[in-house]
One Martini backbone bead per residue (centre of mass of N, CA, C, O) as a GRO file, in nm:
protein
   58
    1UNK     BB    1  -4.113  -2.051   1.101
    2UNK     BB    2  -3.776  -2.040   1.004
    3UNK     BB    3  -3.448  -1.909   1.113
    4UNK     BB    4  -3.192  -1.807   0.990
    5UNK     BB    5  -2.850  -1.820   1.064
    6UNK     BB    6  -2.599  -1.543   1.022
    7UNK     BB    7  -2.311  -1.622   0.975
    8UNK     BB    8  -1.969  -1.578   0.960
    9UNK     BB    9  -1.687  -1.640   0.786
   10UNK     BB   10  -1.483  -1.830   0.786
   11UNK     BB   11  -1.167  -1.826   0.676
   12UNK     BB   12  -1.159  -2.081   0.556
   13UNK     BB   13  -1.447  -2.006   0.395
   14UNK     BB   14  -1.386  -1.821   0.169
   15UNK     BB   15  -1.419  -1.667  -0.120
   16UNK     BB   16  -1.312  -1.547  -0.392
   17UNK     BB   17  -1.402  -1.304  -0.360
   18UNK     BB   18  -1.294  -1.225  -0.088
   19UNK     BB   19  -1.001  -1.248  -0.152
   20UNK     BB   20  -0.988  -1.076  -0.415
   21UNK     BB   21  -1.026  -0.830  -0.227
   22UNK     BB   22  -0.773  -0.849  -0.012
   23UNK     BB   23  -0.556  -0.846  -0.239
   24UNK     BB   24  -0.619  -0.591  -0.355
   25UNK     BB   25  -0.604  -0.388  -0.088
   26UNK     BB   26  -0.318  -0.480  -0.056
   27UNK     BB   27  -0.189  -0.374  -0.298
   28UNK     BB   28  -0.287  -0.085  -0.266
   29UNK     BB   29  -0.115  -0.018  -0.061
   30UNK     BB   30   0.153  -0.079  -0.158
   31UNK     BB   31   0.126   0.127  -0.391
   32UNK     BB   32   0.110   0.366  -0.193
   33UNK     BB   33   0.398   0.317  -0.043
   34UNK     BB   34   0.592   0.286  -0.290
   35UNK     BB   35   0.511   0.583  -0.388
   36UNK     BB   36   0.619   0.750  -0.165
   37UNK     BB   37   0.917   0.595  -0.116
   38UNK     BB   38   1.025   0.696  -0.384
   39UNK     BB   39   0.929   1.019  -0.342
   40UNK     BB   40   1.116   1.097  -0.092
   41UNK     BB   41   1.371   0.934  -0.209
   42UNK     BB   42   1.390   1.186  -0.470
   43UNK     BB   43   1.384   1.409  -0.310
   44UNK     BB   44   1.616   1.370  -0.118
   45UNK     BB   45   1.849   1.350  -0.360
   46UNK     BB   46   1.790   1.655  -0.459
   47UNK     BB   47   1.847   1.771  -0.166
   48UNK     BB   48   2.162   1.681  -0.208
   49UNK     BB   49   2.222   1.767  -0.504
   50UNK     BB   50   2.219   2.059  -0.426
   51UNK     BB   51   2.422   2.093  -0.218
   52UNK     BB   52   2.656   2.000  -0.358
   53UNK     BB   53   2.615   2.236  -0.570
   54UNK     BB   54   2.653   2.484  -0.361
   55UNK     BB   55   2.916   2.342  -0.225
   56UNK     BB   56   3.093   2.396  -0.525
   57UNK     BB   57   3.045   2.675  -0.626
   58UNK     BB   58   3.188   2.838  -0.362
   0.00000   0.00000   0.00000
């Protein structure tokens, strides 16, 4: 009997499954940074406008 040798697949050979694979991966990534950098920076607004309502009120 013969061994098959199962090497990994080079880059240029991936298949569309494995494609499909990392750029889920990759926009998944992205969406949960555009949400945090979102919610920081509305987050930073508000203690903006807090302390300007503050300093305005005084």
């Amino acid at each position: 009997m013969e061994e098959e040798q199962v090497t990994a697949p080079s880059p240029e050979k991936q298949t569309d499954k494995e494609k499909a694979l990392k750029r889920k991966k990759w926009l998944k990534r992205a969406g949960i940074a555009g949400f945090l950098f979102f919610l920081i920076k509305g987050l930073a607004w508000l203690v903006v406008a807090f302390f300007a309502w503050k300093g305005c009120s005084s």
